[in-house]
N, C-alpha and C positions, 0 to 999 in steps of 0.2 A: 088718758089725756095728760099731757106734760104740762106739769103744777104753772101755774102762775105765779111766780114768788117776785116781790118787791116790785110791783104793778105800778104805783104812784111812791117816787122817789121823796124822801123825806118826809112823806105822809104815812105809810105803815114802815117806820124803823123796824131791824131786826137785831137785836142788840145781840146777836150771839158773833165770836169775833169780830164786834165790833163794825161789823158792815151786813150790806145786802148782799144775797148770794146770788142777785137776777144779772145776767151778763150787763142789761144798760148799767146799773148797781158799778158795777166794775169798769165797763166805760168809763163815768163821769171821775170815778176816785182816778182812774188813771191819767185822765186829763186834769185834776186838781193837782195830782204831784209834781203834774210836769208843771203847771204852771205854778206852782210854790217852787220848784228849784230852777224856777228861771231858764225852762229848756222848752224853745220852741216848738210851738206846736202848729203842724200844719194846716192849712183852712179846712182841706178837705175831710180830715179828721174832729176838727172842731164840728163843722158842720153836720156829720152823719152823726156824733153824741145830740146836738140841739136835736135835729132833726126825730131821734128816739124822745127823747122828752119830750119834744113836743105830741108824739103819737101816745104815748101814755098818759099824757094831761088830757088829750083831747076827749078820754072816757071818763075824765070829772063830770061833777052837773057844774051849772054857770054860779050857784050858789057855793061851790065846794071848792071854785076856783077863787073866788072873791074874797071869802073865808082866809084863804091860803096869802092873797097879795097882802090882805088888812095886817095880818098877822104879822109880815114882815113890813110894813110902815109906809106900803105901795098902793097911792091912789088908784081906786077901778071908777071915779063916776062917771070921766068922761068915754070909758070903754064902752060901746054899744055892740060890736060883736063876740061870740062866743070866743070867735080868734084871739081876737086882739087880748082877753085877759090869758091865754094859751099862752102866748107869745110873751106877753110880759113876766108871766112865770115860773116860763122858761128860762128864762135871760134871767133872771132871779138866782134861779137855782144853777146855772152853770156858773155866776159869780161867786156862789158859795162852795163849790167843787175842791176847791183848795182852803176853805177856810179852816179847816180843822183835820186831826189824824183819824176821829171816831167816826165825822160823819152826824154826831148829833148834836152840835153846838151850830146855830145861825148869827150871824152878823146881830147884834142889838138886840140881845133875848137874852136869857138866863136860865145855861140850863145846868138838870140836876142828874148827877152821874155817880153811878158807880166807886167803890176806891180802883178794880181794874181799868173801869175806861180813864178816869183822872189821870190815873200813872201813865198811860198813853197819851195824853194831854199834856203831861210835864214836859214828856221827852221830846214832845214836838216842837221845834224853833220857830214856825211859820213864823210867829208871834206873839207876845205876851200873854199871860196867861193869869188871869184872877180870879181865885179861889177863895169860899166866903165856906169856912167850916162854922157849921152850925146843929142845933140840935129843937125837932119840935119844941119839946116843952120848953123852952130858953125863951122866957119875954123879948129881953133886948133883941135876937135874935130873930124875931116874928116882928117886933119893931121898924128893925132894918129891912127887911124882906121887901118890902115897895120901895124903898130907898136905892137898894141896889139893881133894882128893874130901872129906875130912871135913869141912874149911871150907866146901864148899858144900853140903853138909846140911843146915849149920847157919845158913849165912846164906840158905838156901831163896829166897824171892821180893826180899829187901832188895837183891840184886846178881846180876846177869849173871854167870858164870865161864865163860870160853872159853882155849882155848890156841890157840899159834900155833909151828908149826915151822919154824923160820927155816930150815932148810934149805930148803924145801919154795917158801917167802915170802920171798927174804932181801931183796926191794926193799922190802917194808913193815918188813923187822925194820931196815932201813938207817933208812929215814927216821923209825921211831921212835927214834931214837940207841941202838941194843941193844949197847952196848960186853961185858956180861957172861951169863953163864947160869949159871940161870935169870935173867929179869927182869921181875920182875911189876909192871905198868904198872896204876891205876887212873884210869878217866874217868868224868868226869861231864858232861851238855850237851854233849857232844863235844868235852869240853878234859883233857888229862891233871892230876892233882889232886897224885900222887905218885907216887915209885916206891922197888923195894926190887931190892937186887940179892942174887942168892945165895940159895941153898937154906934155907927157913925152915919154922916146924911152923906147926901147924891153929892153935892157941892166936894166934902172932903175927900171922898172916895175916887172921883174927878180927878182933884189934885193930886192923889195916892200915884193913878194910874200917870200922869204926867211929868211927874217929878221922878220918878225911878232912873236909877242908875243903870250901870250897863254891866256890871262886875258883881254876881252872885257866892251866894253861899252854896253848898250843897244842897242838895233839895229834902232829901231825908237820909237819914241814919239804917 
């Protein structure tokens, strides 16, 4: 019997290059490219990608789908049919189609990658990109970590938020110059814009993302 691989999209990630290998998998990223480069996509096309997602959500249970909207910041109380949260997270997840190169960063979430997925993250222009290099044992570091979860709530789709454990990475944390921790690195077009070192709140970090210029440095060495 032929595997079932990447059954629920965004629900069992396969981080091996960096995507799903299941053809819906390929669908959705191919309609997030297109619609990140600004090139038409046709109804009938959009619609057979929904259409697949919605048949693979439909084998959630109602509690696994609820799970999945909370988690993205998506009221279900007034949902009474199974559909209806189907449907809404569907529409969900074809809005994230083009959020990102890897496929594992969601709109207002904070996620934690790789130094190979990150470097496909730099390279990617969609949109800004903020990186928070840090390290468990690092107080200030565990400090900020709630901090920078409310910062990406709030800056939702305007920016990327990933982290990077230099432990884990420390060739990528080298070549970004990471002399301190935390240090939160922003890129844009694949060039770094600015950086902040040291443990900072929601409020500043806000500001970090807001205030960036449009003309980068190199990203690494």
């Amino acid at each position: 019997m032929q595997q079932k691989i990447g059954l629920l999209i965004g629900v069992f990630l396969c981080r091996q290059n960096f995507a799903l290998v299941s053809p819906l998998h390929h669908r959705i990223q191919r309609y997030g490219r297109q619609k990140s480069m600004f090139i038409g996509v046709g109804a009938e096309s959009a619609d057979d990608t929904t259409d697949s997602i919605r048949t693979e959500l439909r084998k959630m249970k109602t509690s696994e789908l609820r799970e999945e909207l909370g988690s993205r910041g998506i009221s279900w109380g007034n949902f009474i049919e199974k559909e209806e949260l189907v449907k809404a997270l569907a529409e969900a997840k074809m809005d994230e189609a083009g959020f990102c190169a890897s496929g594992l960063v969601k709109p207002g979430q904070v996620a934690e990658l790789s130094g190979a997925e990150i470097e496909v993250e730099i390279q990617d222009s969609s949109s800004p990109l903020l990186l928070d290099v840090y390290a468990r044992w690092c107080g200030p570091c565990q400090l900020m970590a709630p901090e920078l979860k409310k910062a990406a709530q709030v800056i939702g789709t305007k920016a990327r938020v990933v982290k990077l454990d230099s432990d884990q990475d420390p060739d990528l944390a080298s070549r970004l110059h990471v002399g301190g921790l935390p240090t939160i690195i922003l890129f844009e077009h694949g060039k770094e814009i600015k950086r902040l070192e040291g443990a900072v709140m929601a409020n500043q970090l806000l500001a970090f993302v807001e205030s960036h210029g449009t003309k980068g440095e190199a990203a690494y060495t």
